[in-house]
N, CA, C and O atoms as CSV, one atom per row, in Angstrom:
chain,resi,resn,atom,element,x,y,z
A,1,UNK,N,N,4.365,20.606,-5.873
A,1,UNK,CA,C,5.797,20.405,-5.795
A,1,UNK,C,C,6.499,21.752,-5.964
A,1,UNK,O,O,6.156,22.564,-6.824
A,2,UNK,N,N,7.690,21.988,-4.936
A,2,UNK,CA,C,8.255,23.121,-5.270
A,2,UNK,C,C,9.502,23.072,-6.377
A,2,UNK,O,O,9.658,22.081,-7.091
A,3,UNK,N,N,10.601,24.543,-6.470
A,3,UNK,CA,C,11.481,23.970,-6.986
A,3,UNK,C,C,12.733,24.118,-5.907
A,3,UNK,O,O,13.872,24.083,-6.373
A,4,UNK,N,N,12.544,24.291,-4.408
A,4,UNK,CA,C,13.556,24.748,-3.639
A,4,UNK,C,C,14.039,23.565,-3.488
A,4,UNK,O,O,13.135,22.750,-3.675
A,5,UNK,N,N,15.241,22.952,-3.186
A,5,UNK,CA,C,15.763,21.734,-2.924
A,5,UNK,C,C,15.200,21.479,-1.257
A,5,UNK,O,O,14.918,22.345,-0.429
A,6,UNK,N,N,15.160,20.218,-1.135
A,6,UNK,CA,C,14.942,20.246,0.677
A,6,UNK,C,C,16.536,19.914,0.891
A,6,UNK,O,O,17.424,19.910,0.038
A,7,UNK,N,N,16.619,19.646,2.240
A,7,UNK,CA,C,18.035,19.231,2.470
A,7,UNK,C,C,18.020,17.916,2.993
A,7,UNK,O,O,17.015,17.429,3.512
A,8,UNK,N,N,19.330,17.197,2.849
A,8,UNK,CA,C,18.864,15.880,2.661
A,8,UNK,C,C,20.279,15.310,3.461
A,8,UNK,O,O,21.274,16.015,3.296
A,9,UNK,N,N,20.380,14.521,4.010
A,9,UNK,CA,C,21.225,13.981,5.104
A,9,UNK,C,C,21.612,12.763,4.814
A,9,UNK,O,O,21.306,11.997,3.901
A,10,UNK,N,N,22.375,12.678,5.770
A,10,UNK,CA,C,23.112,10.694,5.509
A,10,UNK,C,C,23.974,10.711,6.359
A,10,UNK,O,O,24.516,11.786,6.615
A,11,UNK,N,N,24.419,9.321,7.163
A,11,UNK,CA,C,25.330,9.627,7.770
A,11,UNK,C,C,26.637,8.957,7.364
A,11,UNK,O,O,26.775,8.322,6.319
A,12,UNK,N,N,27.554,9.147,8.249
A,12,UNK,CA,C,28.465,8.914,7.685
A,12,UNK,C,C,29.310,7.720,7.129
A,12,UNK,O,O,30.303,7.781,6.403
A,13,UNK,N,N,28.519,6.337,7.775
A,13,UNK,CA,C,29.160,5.385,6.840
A,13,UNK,C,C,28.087,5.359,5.891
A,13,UNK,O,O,28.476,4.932,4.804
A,14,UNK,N,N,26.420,5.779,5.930
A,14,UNK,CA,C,26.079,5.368,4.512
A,14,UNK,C,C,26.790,6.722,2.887
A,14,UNK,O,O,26.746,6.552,1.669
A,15,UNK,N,N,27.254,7.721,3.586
A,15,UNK,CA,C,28.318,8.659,2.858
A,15,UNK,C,C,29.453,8.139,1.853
A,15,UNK,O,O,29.711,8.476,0.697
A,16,UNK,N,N,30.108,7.085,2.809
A,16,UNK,CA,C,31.368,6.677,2.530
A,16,UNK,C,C,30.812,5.272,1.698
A,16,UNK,O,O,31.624,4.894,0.853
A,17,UNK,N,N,29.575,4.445,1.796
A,17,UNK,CA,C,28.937,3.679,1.297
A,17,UNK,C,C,28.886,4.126,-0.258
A,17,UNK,O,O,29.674,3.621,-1.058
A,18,UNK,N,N,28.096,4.922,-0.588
A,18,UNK,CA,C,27.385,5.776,-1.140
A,18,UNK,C,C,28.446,6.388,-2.171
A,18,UNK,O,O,28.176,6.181,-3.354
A,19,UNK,N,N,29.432,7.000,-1.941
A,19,UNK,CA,C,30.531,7.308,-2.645
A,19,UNK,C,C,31.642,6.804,-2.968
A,19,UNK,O,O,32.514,7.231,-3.725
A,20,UNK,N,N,31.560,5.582,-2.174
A,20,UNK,CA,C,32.131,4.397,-3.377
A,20,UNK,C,C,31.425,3.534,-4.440
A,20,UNK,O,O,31.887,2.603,-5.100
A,21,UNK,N,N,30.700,3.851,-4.443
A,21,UNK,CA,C,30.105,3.572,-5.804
A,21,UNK,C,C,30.158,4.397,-7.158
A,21,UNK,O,O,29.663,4.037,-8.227
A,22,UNK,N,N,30.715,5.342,-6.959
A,22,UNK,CA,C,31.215,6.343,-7.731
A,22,UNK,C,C,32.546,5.516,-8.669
A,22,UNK,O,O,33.459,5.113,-7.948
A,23,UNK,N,N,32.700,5.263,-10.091
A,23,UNK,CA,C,33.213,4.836,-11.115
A,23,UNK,C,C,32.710,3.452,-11.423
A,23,UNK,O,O,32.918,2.881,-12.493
A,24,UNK,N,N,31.863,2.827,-10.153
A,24,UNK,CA,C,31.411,1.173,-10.860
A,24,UNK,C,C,30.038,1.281,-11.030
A,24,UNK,O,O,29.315,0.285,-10.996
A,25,UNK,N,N,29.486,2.747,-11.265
A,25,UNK,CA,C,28.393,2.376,-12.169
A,25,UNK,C,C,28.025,2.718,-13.325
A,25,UNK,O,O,28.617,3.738,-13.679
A,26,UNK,N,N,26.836,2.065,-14.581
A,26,UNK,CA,C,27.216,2.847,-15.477
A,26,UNK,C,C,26.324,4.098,-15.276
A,26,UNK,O,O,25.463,4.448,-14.469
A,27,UNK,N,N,27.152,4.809,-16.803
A,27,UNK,CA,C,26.411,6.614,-16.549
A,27,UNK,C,C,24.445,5.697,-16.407
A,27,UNK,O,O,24.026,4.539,-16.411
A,28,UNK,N,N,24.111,6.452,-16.351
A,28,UNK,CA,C,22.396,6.794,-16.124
A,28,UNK,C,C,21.994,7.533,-15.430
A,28,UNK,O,O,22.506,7.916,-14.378
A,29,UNK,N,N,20.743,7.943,-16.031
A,29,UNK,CA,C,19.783,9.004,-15.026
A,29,UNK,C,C,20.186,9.005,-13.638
A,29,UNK,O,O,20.690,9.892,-12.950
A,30,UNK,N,N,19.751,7.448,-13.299
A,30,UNK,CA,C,19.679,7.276,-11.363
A,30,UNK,C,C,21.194,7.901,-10.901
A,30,UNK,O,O,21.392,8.838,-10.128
A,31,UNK,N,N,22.125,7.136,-11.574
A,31,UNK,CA,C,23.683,7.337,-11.126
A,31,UNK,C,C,23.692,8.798,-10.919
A,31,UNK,O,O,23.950,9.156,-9.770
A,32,UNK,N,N,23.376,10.060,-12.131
A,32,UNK,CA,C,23.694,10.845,-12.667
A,32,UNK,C,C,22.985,11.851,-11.428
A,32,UNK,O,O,23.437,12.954,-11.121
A,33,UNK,N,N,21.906,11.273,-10.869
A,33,UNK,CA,C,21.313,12.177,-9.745
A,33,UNK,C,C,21.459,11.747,-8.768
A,33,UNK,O,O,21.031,12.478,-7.875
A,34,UNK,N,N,21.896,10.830,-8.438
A,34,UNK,CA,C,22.581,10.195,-6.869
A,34,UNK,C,C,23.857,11.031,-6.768
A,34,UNK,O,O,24.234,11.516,-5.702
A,35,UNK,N,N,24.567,11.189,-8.040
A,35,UNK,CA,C,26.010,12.180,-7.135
A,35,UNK,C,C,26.048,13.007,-7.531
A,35,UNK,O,O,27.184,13.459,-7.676
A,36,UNK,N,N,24.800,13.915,-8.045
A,36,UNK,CA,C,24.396,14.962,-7.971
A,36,UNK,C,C,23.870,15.751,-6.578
A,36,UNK,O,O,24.182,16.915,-6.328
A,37,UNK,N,N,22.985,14.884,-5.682
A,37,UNK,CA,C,22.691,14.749,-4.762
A,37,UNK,C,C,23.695,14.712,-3.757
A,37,UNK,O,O,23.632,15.554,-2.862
A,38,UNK,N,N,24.515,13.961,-3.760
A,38,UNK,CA,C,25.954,13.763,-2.680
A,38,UNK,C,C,26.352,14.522,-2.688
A,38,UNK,O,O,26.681,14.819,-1.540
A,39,UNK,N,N,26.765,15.607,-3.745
A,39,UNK,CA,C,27.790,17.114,-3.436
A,39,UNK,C,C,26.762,17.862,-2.747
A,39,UNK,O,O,27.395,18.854,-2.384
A,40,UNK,N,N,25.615,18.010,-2.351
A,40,UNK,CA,C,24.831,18.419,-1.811
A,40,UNK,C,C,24.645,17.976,0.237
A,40,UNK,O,O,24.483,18.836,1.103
A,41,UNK,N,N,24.719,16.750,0.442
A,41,UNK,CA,C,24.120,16.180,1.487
A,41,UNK,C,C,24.722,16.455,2.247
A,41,UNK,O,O,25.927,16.663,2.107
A,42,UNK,N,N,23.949,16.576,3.577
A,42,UNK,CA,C,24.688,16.949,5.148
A,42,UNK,C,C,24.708,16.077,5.612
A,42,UNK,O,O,23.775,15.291,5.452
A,43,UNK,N,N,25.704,15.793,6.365
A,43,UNK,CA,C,25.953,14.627,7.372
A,43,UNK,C,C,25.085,14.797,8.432
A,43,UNK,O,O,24.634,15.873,8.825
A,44,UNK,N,N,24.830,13.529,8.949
A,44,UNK,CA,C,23.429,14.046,10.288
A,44,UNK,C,C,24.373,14.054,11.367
A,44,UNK,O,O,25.519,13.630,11.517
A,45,UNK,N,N,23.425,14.749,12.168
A,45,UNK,CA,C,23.612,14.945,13.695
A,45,UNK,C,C,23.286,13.964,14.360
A,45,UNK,O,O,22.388,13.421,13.716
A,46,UNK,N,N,23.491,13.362,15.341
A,46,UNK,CA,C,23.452,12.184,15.842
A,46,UNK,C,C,21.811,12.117,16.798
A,46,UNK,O,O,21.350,11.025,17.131
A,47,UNK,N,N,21.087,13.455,17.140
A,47,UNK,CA,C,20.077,13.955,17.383
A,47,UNK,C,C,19.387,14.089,15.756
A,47,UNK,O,O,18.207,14.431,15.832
A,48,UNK,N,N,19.768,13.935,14.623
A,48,UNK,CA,C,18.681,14.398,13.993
A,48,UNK,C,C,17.082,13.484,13.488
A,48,UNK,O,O,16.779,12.294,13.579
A,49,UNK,N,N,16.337,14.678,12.955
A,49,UNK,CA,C,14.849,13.908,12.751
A,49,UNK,C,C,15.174,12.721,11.567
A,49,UNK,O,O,16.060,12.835,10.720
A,50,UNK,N,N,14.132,11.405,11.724
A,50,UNK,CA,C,14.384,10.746,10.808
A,50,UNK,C,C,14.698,10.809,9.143
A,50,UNK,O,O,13.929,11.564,8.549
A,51,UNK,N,N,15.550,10.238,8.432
A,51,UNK,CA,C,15.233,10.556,7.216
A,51,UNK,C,C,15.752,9.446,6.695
A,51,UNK,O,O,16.476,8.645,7.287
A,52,UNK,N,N,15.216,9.370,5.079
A,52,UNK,CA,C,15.644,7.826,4.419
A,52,UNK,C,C,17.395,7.914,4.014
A,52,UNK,O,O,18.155,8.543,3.277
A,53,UNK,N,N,17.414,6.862,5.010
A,53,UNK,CA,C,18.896,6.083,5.023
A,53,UNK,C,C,18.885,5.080,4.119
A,53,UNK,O,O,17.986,4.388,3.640
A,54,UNK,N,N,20.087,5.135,3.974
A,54,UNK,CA,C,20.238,3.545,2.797
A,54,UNK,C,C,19.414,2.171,4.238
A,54,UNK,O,O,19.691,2.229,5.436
A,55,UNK,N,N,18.713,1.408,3.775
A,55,UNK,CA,C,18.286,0.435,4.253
A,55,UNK,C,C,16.956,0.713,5.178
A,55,UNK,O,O,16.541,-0.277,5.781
A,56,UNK,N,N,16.258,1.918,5.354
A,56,UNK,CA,C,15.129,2.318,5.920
A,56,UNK,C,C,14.029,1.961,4.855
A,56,UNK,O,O,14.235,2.031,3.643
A,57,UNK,N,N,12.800,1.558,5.443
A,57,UNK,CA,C,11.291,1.596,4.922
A,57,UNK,C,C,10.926,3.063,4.881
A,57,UNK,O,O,10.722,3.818,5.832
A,58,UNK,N,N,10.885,3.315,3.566
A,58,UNK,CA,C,10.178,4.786,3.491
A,58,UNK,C,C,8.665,4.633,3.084
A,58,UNK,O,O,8.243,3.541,2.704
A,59,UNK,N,N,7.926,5.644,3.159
A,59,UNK,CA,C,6.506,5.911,2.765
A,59,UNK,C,C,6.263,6.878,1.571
A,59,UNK,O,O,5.860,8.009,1.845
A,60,UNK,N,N,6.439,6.590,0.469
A,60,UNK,CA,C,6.142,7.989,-0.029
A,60,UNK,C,C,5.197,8.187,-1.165
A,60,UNK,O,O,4.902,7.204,-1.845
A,61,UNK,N,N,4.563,9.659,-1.514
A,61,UNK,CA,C,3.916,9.528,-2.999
A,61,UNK,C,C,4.970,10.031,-4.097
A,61,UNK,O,O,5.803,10.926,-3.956
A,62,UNK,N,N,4.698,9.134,-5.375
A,62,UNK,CA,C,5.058,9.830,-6.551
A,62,UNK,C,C,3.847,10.689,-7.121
A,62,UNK,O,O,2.670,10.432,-7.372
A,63,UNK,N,N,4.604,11.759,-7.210
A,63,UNK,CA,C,3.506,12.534,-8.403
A,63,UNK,C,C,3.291,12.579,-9.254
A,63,UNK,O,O,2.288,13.205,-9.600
A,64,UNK,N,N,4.347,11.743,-10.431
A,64,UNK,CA,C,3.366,11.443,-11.371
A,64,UNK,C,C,1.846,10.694,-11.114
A,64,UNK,O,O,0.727,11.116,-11.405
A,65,UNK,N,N,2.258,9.399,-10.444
A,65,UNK,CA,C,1.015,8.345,-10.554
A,65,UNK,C,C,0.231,8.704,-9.823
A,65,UNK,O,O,-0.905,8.231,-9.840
A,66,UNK,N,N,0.743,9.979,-8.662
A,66,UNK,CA,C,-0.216,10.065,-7.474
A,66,UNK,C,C,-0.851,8.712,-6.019
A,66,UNK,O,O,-1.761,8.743,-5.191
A,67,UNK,N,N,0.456,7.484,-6.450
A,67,UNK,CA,C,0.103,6.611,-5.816
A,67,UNK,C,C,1.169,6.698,-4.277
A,67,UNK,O,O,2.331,7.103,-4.253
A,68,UNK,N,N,0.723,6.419,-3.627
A,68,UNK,CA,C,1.634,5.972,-1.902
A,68,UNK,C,C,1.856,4.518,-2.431
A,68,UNK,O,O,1.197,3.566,-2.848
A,69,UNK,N,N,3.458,4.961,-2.125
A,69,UNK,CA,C,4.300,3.554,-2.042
A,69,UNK,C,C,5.263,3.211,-1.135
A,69,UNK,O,O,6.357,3.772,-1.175
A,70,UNK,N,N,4.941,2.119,-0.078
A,70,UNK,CA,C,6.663,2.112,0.705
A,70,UNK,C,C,7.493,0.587,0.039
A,70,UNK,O,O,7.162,-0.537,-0.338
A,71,UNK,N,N,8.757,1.417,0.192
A,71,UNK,CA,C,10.031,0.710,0.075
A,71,UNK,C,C,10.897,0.757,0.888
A,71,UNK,O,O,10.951,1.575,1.807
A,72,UNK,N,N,12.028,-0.491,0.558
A,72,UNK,CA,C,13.426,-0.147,1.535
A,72,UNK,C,C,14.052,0.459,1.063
A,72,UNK,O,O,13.878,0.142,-0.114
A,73,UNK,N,N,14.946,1.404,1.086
A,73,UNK,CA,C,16.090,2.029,0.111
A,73,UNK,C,C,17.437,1.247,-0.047
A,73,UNK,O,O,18.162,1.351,0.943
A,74,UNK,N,N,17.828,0.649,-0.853
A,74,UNK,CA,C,18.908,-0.188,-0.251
A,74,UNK,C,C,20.295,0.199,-1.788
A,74,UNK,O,O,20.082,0.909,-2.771
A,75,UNK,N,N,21.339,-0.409,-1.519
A,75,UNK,CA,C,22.322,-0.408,-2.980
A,75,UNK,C,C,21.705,-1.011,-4.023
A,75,UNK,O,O,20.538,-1.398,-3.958
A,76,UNK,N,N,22.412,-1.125,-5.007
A,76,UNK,CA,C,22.583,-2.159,-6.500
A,76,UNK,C,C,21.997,-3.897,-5.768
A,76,UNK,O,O,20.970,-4.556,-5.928
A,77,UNK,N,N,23.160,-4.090,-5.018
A,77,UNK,CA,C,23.450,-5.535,-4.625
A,77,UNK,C,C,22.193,-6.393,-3.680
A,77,UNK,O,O,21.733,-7.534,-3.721
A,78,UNK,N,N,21.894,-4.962,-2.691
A,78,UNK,CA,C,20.988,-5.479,-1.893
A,78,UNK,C,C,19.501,-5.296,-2.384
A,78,UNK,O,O,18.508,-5.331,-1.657
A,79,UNK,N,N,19.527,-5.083,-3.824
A,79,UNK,CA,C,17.658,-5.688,-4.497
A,79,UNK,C,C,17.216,-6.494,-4.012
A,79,UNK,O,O,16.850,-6.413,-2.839
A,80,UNK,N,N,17.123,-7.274,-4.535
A,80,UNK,CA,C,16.994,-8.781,-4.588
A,80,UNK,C,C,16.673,-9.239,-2.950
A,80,UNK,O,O,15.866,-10.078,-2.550
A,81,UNK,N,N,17.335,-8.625,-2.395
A,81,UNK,CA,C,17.068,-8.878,-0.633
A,81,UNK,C,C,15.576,-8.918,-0.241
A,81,UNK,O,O,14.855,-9.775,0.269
A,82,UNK,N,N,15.378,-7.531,-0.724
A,82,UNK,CA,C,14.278,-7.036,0.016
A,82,UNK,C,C,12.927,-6.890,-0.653
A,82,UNK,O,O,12.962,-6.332,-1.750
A,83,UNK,N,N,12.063,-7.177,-0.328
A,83,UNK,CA,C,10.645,-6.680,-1.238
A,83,UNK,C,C,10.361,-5.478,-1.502
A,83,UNK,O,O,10.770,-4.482,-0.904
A,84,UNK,N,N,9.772,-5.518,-2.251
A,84,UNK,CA,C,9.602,-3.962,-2.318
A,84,UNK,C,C,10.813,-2.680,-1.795
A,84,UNK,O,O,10.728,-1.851,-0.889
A,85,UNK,N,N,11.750,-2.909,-2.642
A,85,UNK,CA,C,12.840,-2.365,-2.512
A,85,UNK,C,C,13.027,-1.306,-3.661
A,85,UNK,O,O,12.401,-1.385,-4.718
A,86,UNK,N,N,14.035,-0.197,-3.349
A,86,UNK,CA,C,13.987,0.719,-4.365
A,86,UNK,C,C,15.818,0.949,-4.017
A,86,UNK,O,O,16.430,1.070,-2.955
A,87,UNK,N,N,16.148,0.939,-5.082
A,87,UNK,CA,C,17.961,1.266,-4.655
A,87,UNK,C,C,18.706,2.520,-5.680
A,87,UNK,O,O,19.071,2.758,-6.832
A,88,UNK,N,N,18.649,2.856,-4.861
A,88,UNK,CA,C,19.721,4.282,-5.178
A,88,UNK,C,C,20.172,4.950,-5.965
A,88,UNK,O,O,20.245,6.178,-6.012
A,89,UNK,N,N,20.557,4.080,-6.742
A,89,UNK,CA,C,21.244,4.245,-8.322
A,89,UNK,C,C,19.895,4.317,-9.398
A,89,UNK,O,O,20.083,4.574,-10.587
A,90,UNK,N,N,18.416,4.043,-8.809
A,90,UNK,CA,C,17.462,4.796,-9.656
A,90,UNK,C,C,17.255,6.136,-9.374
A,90,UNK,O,O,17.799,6.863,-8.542
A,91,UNK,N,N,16.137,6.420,-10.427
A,91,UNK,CA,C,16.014,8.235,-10.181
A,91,UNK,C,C,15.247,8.572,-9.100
A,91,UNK,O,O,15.225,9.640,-8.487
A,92,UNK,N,N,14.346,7.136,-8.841
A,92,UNK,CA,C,13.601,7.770,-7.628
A,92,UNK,C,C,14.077,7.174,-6.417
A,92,UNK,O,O,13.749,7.708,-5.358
A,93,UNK,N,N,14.735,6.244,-6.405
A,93,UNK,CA,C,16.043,6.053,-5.046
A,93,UNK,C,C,16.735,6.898,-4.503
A,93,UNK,O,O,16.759,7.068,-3.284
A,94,UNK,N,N,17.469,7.617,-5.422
A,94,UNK,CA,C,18.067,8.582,-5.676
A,94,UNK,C,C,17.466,9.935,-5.092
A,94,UNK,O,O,18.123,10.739,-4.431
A,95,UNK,N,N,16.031,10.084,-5.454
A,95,UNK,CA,C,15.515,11.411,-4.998
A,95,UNK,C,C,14.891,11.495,-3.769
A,95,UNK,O,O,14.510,12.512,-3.190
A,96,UNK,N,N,14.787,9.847,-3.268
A,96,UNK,CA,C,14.069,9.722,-1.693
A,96,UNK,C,C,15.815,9.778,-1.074
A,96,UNK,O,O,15.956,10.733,-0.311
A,97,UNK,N,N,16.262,9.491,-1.142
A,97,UNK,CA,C,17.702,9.673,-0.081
A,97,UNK,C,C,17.893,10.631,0.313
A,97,UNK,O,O,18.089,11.607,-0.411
A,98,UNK,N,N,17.902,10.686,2.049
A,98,UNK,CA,C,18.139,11.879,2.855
A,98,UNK,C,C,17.782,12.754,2.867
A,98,UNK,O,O,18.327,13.837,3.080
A,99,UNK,N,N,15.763,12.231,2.413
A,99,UNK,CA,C,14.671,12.962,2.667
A,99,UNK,C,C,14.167,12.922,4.067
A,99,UNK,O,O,14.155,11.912,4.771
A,100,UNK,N,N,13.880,13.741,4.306
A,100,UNK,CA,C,12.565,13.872,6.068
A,100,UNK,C,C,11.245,14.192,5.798
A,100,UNK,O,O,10.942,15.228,5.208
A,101,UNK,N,N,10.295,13.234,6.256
A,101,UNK,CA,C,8.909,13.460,6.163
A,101,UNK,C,C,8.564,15.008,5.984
A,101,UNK,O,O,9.177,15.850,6.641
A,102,UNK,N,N,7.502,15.380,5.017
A,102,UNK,CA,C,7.001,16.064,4.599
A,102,UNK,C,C,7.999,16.692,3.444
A,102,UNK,O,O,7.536,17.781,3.106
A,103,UNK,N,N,8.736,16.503,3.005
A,103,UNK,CA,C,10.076,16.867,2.160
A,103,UNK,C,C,9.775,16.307,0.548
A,103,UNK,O,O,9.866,15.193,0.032
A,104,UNK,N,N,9.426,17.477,0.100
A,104,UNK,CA,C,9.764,16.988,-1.554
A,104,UNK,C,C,10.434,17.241,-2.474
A,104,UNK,O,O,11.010,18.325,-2.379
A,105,UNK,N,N,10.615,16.674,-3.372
A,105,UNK,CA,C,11.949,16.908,-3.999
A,105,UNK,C,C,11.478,16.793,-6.017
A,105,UNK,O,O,10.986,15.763,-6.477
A,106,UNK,N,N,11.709,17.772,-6.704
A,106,UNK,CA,C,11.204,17.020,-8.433
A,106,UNK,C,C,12.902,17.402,-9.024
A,106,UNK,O,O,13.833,18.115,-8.649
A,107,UNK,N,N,12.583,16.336,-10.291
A,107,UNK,CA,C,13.822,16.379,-10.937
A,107,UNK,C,C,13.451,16.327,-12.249
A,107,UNK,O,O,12.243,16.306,-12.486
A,108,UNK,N,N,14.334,16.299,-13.274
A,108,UNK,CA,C,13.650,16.196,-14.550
A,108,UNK,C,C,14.408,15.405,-15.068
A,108,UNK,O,O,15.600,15.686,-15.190
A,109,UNK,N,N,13.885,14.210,-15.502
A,109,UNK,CA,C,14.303,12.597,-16.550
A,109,UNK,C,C,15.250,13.002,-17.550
A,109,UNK,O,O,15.444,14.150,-17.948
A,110,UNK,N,N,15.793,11.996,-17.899
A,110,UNK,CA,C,16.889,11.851,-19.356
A,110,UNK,C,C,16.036,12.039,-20.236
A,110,UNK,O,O,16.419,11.609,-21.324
A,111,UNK,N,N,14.582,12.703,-20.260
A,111,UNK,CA,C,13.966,12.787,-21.311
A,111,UNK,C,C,13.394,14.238,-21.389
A,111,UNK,O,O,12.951,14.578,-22.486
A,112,UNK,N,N,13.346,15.193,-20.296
A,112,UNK,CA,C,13.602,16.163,-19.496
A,112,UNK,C,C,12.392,16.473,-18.943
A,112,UNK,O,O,11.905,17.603,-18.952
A,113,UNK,N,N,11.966,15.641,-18.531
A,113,UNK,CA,C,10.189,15.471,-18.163
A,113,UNK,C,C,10.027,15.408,-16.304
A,113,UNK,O,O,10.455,14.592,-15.488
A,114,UNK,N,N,9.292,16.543,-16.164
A,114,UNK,CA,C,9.242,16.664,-14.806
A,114,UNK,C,C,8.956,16.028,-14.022
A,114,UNK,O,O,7.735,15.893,-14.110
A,115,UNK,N,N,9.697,14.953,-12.427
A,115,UNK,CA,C,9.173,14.194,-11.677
A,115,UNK,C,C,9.194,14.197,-10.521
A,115,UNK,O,O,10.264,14.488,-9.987
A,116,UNK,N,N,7.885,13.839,-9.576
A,116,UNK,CA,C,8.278,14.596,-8.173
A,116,UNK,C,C,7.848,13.145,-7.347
A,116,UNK,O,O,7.300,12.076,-7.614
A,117,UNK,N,N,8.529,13.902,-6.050
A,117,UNK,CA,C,8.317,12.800,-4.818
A,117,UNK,C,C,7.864,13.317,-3.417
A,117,UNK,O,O,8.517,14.327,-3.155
A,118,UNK,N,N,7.226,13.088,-2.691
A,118,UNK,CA,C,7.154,13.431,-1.368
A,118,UNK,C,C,7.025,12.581,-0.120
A,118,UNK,O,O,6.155,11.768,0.193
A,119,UNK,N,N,8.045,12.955,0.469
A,119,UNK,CA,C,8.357,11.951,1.456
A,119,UNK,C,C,7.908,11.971,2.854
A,119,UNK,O,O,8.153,12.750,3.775
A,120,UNK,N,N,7.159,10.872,2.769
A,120,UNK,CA,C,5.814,10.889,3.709
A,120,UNK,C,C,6.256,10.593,5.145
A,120,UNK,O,O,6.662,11.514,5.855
A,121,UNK,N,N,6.190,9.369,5.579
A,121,UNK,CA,C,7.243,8.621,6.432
A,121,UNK,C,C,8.167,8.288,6.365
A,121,UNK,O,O,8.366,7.911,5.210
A,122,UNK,N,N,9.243,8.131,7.146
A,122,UNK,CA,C,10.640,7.176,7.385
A,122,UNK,C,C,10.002,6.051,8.820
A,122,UNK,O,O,9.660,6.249,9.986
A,123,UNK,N,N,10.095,4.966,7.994
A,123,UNK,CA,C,9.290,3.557,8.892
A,123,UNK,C,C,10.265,3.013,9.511
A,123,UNK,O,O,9.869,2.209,10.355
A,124,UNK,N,N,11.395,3.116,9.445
A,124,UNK,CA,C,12.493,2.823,10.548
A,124,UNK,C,C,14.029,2.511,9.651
A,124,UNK,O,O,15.063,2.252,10.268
């Protein structure tokens, strides 16, 4: 894992999605690095390479566990929807958003403990 940030995309209604959620959640880790992340993100190009959008199947490993896991990325609301779902407002929701395959990203926990991700596929 490096420590360079990758760059990380979204477009523009999941942007405007995404940043209204800003005051209805509470503080936490996930929150705390999701709009940490947003002052950061580029809007995509309408040509650009895939990357995890709110509501895409991603592929990815965590490095702690060293395990491959895919999920959907979805909000708060839309859990429950989906199986194997991961939403946003966690730390590692949060750190797969408006990743592109081969792209990794580490952060360090409310406990200040180092955690990484690498983002394998975007499955659609």
């Amino acid at each position: 894992m490096t420590n360079d940030l990758p760059p990380i995309y979204a477009t523009s209604e999941d942007y405007e999605r995404l940043s209204a959620l800003r005051g209805k959640l509470r503080p936490g880790p996930g929150a705390r690095l999701l709009f940490e992340e947003l002052t950061r993100l580029q809007l995509a190009a309408p040509d650009a390479e895939p990357f995890a959008r709110l509501g895409a199947r991603v592929r990815y490993l965590n490095a702690q566990s060293q395990r491959i896991k895919t999920a959907r990325l979805v909000l708060p609301e839309d859990e429950k929807l989906h199986e194997s779902s991961v939403t946003v407002t966690s730390p590692m929701g949060a750190a797969l958003l408006g990743l592109q395959a081969g792209s990794e990203f580490t952060w360090r926990d409310h406990g200040g403990a180092r955690r990484g991700v690498t983002m394998l596929e975007v499955l659609d």
